[in-house]
C-alpha positions as CSV (number, residue, x, y, z in Angstrom):
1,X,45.4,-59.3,-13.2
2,X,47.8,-59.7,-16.1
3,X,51.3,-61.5,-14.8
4,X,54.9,-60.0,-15.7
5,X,57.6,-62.8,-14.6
6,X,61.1,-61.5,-14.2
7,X,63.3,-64.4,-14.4
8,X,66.8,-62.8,-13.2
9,X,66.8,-60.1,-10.6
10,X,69.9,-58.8,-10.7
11,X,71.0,-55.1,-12.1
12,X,68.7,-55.5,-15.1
13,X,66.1,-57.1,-14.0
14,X,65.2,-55.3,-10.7
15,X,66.1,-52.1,-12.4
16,X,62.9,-53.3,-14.4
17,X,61.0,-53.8,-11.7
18,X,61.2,-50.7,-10.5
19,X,60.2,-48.6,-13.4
20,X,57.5,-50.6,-13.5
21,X,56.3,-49.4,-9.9
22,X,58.0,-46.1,-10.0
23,X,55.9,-45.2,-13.2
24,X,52.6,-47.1,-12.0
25,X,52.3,-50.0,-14.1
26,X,51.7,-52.4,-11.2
27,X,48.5,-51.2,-10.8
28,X,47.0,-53.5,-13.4
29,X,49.9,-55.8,-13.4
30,X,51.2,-58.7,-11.3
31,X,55.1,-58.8,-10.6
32,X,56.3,-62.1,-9.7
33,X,60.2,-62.3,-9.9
34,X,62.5,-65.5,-9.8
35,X,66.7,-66.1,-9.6
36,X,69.0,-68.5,-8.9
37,X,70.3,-66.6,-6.5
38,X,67.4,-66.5,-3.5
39,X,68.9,-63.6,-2.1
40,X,69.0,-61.2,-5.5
41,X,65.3,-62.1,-5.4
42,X,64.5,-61.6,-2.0
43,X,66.3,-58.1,-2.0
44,X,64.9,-57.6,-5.4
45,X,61.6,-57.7,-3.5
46,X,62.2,-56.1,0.0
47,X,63.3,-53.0,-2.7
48,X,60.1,-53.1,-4.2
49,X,61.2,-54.2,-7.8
50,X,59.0,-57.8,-7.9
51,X,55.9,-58.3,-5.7
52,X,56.3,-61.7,-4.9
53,X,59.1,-64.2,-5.5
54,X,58.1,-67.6,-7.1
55,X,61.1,-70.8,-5.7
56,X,61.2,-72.0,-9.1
57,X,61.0,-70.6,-13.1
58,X,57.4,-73.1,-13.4
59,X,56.0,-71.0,-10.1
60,X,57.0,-67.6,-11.8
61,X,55.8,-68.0,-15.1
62,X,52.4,-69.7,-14.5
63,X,50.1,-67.4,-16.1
64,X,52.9,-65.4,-16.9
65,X,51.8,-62.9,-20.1
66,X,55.1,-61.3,-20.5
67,X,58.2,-63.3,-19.6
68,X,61.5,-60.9,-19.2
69,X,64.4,-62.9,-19.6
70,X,67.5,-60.5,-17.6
71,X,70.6,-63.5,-17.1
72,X,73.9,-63.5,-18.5
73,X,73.5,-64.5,-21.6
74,X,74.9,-68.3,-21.5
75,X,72.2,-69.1,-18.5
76,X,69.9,-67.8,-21.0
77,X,69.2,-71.4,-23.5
78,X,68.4,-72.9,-20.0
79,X,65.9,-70.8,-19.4
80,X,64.3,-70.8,-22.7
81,X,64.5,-74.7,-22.4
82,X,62.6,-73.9,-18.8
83,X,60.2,-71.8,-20.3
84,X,59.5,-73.5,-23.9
85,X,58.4,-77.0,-21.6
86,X,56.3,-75.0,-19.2
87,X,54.4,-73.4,-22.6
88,X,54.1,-77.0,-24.1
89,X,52.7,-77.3,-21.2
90,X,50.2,-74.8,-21.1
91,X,51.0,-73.2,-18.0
92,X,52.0,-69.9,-19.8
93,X,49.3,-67.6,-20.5
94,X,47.9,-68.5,-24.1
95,X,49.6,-66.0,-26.8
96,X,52.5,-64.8,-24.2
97,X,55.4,-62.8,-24.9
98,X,58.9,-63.8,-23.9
99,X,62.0,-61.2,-24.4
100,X,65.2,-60.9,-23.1
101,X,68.1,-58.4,-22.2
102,X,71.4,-60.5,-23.5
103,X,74.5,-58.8,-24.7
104,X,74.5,-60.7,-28.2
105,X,71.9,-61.6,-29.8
106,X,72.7,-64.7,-32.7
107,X,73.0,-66.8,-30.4
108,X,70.3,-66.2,-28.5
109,X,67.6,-66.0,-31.7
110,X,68.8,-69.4,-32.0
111,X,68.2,-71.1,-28.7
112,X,64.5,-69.4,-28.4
113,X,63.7,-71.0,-32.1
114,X,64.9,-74.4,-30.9
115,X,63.1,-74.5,-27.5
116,X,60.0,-72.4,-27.8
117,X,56.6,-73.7,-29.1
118,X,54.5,-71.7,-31.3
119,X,51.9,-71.2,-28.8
120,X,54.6,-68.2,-27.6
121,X,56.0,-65.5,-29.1
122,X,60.0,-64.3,-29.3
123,X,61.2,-60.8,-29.7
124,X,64.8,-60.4,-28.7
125,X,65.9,-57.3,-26.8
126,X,69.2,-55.5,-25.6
127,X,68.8,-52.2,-23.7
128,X,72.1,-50.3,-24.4
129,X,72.6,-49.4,-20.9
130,X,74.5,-50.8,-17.4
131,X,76.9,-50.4,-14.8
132,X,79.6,-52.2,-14.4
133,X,78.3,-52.7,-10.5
134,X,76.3,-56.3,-10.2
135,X,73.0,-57.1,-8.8
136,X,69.8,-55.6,-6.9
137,X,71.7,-53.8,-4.6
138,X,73.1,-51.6,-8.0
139,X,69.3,-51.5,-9.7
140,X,67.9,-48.1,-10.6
141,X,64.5,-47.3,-12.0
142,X,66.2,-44.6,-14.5
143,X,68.9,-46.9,-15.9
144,X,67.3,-46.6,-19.0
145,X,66.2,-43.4,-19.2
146,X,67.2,-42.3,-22.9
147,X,69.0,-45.0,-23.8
148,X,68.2,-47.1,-27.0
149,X,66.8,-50.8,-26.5
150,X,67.6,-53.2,-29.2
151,X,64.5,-55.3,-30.7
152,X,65.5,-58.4,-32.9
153,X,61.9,-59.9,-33.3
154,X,61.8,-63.7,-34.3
155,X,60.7,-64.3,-37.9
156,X,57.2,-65.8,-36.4
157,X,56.7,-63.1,-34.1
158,X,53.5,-61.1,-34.9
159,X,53.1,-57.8,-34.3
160,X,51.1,-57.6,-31.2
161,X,54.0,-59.2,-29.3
162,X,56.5,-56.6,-30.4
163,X,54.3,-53.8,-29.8
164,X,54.5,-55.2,-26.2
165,X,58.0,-55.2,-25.9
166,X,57.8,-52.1,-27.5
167,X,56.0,-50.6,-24.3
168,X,57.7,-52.4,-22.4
169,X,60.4,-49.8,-23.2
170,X,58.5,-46.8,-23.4
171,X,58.0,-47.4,-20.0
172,X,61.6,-47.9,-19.6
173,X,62.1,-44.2,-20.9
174,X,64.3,-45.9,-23.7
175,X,64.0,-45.8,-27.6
176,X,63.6,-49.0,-29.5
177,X,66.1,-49.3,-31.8
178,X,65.1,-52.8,-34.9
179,X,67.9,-55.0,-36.2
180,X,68.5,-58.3,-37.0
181,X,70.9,-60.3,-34.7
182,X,73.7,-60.8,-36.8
183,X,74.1,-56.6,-37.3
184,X,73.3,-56.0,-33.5
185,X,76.6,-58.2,-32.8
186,X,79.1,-56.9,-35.5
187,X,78.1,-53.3,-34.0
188,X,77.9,-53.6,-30.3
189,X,81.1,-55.8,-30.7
190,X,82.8,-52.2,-31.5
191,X,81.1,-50.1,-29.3
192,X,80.6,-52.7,-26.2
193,X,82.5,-55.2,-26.5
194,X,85.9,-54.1,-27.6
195,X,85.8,-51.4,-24.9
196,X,85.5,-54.1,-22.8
197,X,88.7,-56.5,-23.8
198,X,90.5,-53.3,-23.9
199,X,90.2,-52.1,-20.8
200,X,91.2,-55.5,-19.6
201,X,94.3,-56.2,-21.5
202,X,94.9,-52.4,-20.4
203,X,94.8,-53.2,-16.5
204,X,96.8,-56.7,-16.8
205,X,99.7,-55.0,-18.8
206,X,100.3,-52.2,-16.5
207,X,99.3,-54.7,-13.0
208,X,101.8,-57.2,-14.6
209,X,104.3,-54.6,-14.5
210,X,107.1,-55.1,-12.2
211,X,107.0,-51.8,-11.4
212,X,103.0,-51.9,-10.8
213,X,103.4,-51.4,-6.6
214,X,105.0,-47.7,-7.7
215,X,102.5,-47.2,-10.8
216,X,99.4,-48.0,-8.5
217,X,100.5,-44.9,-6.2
218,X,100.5,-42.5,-9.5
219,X,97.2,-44.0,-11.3
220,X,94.6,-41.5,-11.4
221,X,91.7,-40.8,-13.2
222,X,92.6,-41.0,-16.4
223,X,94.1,-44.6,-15.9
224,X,91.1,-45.5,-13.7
225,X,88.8,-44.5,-16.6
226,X,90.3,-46.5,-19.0
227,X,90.1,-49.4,-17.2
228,X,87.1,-48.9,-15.4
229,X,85.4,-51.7,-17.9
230,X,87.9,-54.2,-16.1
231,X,85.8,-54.4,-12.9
232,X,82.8,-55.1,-15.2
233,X,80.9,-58.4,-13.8
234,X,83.0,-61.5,-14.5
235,X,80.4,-64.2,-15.1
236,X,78.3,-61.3,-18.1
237,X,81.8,-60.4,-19.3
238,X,82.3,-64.1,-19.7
239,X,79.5,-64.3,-21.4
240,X,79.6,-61.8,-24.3
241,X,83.3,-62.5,-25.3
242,X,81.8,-66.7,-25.5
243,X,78.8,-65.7,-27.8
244,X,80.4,-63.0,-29.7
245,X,84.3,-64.3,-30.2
246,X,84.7,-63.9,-34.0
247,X,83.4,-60.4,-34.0
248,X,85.0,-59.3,-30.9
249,X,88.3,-60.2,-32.1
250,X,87.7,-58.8,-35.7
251,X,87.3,-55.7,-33.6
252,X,90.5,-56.3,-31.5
253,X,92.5,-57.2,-34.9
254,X,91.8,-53.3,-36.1
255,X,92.3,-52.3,-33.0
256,X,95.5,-53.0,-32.9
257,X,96.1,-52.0,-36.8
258,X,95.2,-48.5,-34.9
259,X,97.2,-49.0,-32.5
260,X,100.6,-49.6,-34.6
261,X,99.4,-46.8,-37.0
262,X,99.3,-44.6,-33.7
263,X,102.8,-45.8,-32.3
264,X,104.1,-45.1,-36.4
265,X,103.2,-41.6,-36.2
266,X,104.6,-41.1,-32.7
267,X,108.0,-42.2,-33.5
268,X,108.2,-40.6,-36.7
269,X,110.9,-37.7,-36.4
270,X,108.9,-35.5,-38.9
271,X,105.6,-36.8,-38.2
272,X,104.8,-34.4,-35.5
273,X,102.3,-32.9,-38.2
274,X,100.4,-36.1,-38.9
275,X,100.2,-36.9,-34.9
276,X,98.7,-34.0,-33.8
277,X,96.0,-34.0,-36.7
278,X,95.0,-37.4,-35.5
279,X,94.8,-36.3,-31.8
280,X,92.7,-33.2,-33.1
281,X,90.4,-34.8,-35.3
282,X,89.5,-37.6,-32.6
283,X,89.5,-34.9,-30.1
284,X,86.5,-33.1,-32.4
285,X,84.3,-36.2,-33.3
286,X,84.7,-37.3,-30.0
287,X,83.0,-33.8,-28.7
288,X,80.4,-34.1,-31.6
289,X,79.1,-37.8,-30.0
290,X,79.2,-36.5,-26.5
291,X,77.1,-33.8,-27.7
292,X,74.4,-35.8,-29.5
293,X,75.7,-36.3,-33.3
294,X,74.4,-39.8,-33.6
295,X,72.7,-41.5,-36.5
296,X,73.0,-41.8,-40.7
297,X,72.3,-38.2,-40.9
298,X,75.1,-36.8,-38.6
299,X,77.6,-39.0,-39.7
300,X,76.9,-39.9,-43.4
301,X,74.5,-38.0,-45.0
302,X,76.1,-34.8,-43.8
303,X,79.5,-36.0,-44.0
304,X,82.4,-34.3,-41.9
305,X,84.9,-32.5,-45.0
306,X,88.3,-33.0,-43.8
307,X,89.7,-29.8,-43.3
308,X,92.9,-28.4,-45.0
309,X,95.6,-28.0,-42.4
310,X,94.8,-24.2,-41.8
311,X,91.0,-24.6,-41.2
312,X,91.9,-27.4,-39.0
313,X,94.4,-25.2,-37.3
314,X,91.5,-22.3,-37.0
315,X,89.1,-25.0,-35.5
316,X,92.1,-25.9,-32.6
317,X,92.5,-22.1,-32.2
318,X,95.9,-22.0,-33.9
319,X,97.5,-25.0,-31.2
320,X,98.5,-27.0,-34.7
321,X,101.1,-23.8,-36.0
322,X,102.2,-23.7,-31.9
323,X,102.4,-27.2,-31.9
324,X,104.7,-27.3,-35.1
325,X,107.0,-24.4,-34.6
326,X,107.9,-26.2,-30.8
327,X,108.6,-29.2,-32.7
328,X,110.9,-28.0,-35.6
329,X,112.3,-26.1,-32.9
330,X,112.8,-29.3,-30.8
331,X,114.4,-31.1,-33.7
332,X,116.8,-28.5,-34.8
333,X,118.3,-28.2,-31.3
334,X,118.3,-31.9,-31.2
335,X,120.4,-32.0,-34.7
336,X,122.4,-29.2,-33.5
337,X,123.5,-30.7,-30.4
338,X,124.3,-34.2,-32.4
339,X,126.4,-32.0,-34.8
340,X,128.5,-30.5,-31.7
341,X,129.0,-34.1,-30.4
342,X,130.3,-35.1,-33.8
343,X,132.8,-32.3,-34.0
């Protein structure tokens, strides 16, 4: 029976194994899980994610046809070193498969090319999907479940290993999505990462506060959405920010050019105009996204036309002319009241 080894059974991982069981793949296939942690791999098991656990990475891939690599992603060249000497060693099924689940990608194209042999076969993956709870305990078959799955195949790959991969993830219920490493980490650096460091630096500013033991009483859901990346697991957070640094803080560096252009428009006394257009137009792209405008086609081919200030209005349901008269109202009883103090 062919032999799947899941080396790393924490959220990922065991969140594998059982969509490989709850959509009858085990059948003809042979689970064997291993990680570092023998408890993740023993719970991994008792919730019927892995058959068997193997004590060691040479015990769990012996024979191994597909290798799944789920680790934060700095524990990942180890385990490629671990793998690569047990395929020199030909205890890895001839013309086997190894992929992974990392968070970046350059890094990790790099490591597999310096430690595997040819006798296997690399294709890099990153399934665009989590929670920011760790481990088996947090595992759920339908994690993936419509969620898009980077592939960044190694150069020697051939194309029977990523059509394994490949359903690999259809089984997953997720969509493979191809790029090459160095695109995979300017974009999820954006999307992933960023969000991320934000809601960090977030959460320290306002708990550094020295007012934080009244704030906490007042945070609600908005403030615990915004930082809900914060209690994201240390040692993978770690990770990304380590093996993706200078795109990260290219990200964080427009980020804050945002951010000043934001606090610009908020302070200007006749820029009331200008701030509620930004809050309006991020208020409808965001509702496009959430309701499925994705892709080269939604967003460039079909290019959003900025609309002139009385379309834009229409769109908002005439909140921009409301929003304008209270504010020209606003600033001439604050000029008038300045003139009485002057007189």
């Amino acid at each position: 029976m062919p032999r799947v080894a899941i080396l790393g059974t924490g959220l990922i991982g065991t969140s594998i194994g059982l969509r490989l069981h709850s959509h009858g793949r085990t059948s003809d296939l042979s689970v064997v899980g291993w990680d570092r942690n023998p408890d993740h791999a023993r719970e991994a098991r008792e919730r019927g994610a892995i058959a068997e656990t193997a004590a060691s990475v040479e015990e769990a891939v012996a024979g191994a046809w597909l290798v799944v690599l789920a680790a934060p992603v700095l524990a990942l060249r180890s385990l490629l070193e671990d793998v690569g000497a047990e395929a020199a060693a030909g205890r890895i099924a001839a013309n086997a498969v190894v992929t992974d689940t990392g968070s970046t990608k350059a890094d990790v194209m790099r490591w597999a090319t310096e430690t595997l042999p040819a006798s296997v076969s690399f294709v890099g993956g990153h399934p665009m999907a989590g929670k920011t709870e760790p481990g088996p305990a947090a595992a759920d078959g339908a994690l993936f479940e419509g969620a898009r799955w980077v592939l960044v195949p190694s150069r020697s790959a051939p194309g029977g290993a990523v059509e394994t991969v490949t359903s690999l993830i259809n089984t997953m219920g997720a969509e493979a999505m191809f790029m090459d490493a160095e695109e995979h980490d300017a974009y999820v650096a954006a999307v992933s990462h960023l969000p991320l460091a934000a809601a960090v630096a977030l959460f320290t500013l306002v708990r550094e506060s020295e007012a934080w033991p009244e704030m906490s009483m007042l945070a609600s859901s908005g403030f615990l959405g915004a930082t809900r990346l914060a209690q994201s697991d240390t040692s993978m957070a770690y990770d990304i920010f380590a093996t993706n640094r200078e795109q990260v803080a290219h990200w964080l560096e427009r980020y804050g050019d945002e951010i000043a252009r934001f606090r610009e428009r908020l302070l200007d006394d006749e820029g009331g105009e200008a701030l509620f257009r930004a809050l309006g137009e991020a208020n409808l792209d965001y509702a496009r996204l959430a309701s499925g405008d994705v892709g080269r086609d939604a967003w460039t081919e079909s290019p959003r036309d900025i609309p002139s200030m009385s379309a834009f209005d229409l769109l908002l349901g005439g909140a921009l002319s409301d929003k304008m008269r209270e504010w020209r109202q606003g600033q001439e009883e604050s000029r008038e009241r300045g003139s009485r103090r002057r007189r």
